[in-house]
C-alpha positions, 0 to 999 in steps of 0.5 A: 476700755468701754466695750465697743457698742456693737459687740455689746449689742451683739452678745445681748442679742444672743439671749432672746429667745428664738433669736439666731446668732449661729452665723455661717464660717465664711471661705469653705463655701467656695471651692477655690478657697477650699482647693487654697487652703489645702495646698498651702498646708501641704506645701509648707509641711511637705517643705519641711521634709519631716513628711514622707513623700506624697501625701499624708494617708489620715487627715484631720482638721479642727474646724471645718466651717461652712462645709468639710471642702478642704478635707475633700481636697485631701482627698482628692489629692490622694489622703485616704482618711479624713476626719472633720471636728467642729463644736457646732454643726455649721458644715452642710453637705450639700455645699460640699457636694456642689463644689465637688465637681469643681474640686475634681476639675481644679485637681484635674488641670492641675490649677495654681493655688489660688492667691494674690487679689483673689484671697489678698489676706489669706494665709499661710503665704507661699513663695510661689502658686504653681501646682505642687508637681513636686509633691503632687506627680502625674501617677499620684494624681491619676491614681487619686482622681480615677473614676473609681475613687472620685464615686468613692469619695462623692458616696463618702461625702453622702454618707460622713458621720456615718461608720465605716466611711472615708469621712468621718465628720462628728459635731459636736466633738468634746473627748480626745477618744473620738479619734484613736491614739497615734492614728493621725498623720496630719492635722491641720486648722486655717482660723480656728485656734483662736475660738477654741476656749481649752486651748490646752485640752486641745493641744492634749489631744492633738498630741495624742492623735498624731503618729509619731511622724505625724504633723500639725499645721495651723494658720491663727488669727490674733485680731479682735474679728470686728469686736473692737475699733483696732486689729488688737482692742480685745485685749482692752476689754475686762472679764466681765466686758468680754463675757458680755461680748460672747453672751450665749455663744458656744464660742467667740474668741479666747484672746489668747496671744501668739506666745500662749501656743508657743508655750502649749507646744512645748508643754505639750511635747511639741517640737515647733518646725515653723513659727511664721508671725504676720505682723501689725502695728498696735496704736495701744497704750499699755494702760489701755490694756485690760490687767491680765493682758497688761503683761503682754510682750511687744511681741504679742501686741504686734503679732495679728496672726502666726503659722505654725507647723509643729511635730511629736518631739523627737526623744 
């Protein structure tokens, strides 16, 4: 199929000189997104009872975007480590410091996860909003909110990247041994998955960060991010038309389908404790189809998106 003429516009811009095409993440410059996002994660990997009780003490994510807001939630809900990896340096702490106070009073009244027609598509779905007392008690919460621990956590933010702090923020990432092996508890993304090129790199060094009880948590996006005229169209795109789509970007999409992570879960030592696909309907003929993706199952061409929460495989 021709490439959409926009997404061809769009790459081509990339390569004037002094033209700007580092766009803001979207969703991490707001506190409520952040405060969401987080317990949604925790929530589903809590239910899993493959977690010990409470929080998980070291955190990381992949990703973070506009601000390292969901991370600072962690710890607000009582994690003792966050560690932030991105390719570019979009975060801008000054973002995160203005939500602070929020995410503090949010934690505070013990607000319910923020959902319905406030984030109508954001995912991953829970079966109800409340406040995770379960999880989340009263002692865990005074203990993690105490005027002590809130000016730590408001210095750390003030200080990440820097060496020893409870934030570690690095951007850009691009070996495994910038977080030690084994030293993660949890690992989360929320849309980040598809944008990374070394799919399998990556996986790699997920496995190799997370403790053997650890687990990882990602929310991925399938569509095609307003590059094509349907949720799928990407995957009718060639090579060639696609690498005309990125042009000098670090990162557009990998266009790689729901079964391509299943298979680097395994490959990877993975045992998948939940694999939760959102599910579209494709108005694609398979000849319209680019060859490599001529193959895909109906499974992937219907699959828009997938939660997956996945742990060490047990020997």
């Amino acid at each position: 199929m021709i490439l959409k003429a926009k997404a061809l516009l769009a790459g081509l811009a990339t390569w004037i000189p002094g033209y700007d095409h580092v766009r803001t993440t979207g969703g991490t410059n707001s506190a409520r997104y952040c405060y969401s996002v987080w317990l949604r994660h925790l929530i589903l990997a809590q239910g899993s009872g493959r977690l010990p009780a409470g929080v998980p003490r070291v955190v990381a994510e992949l990703g973070p975007g506009d601000s390292i807001g969901i991370g600072v939630a962690a710890l607000l809900s009582g994690a003792e480590k966050y560690d932030a990896l991105d390719l570019v340096r979009y975060s801008d702490l000054s973002r995160t410091r203005e939500m602070f106070d929020e995410l503090v009073r949010m934690f505070s009244e013990r607000e319910p996860v923020p959902g319905g027609s406030e984030f109508p598509a954001l995912k991953p779905a829970l079966e109800r909003n409340d406040f995770p007392h379960h999880i989340l008690d009263n002692t865990t919460m005074r203990a993690a909110l105490s005027p002590a621990r809130i000016a730590t956590i408001r210095e750390a933010i003030d200080r990440a990247g820097e060496s020893p702090t409870m934030i570690v923020y690095q951007a850009p990432w691009n070996d495994p041994s910038v977080i030690q092996p084994g030293s993660v508890d949890f690992i989360f993304s929320q849309a980040v998955l598809e944008h990374v090129d070394d799919l399998d790199g990556v996986y790699a060094a997920m496995r190799k960060w997370l403790a053997p009880a650890g687990l990882m948590s990602h929310q991925i996006d399938f569509q095609c991010h307003r590059k094509a005229d349907t949720w799928n169209g990407h995957w009718t795109y060639s090579d060639f038309a696609w690498k005309l789509a990125v042009g000098g970007r670090a990162f557009l999409l990998n266009r790689a389908p729901h079964s391509r992570h299943v298979s680097l879960l395994k490959q990877h030592g993975f045992e998948t404790l939940i694999d939760r696909p959102v599910r579209s309907a494709s108005v694609l003929k398979r000849r319209q189809l680019a060859a490599r993706f001529r193959d895909l199952s109906e499974d992937d061409l219907t699959t828009s998106g997938v939660y997956l929460l996945a742990a060490p495989a047990r020997e």
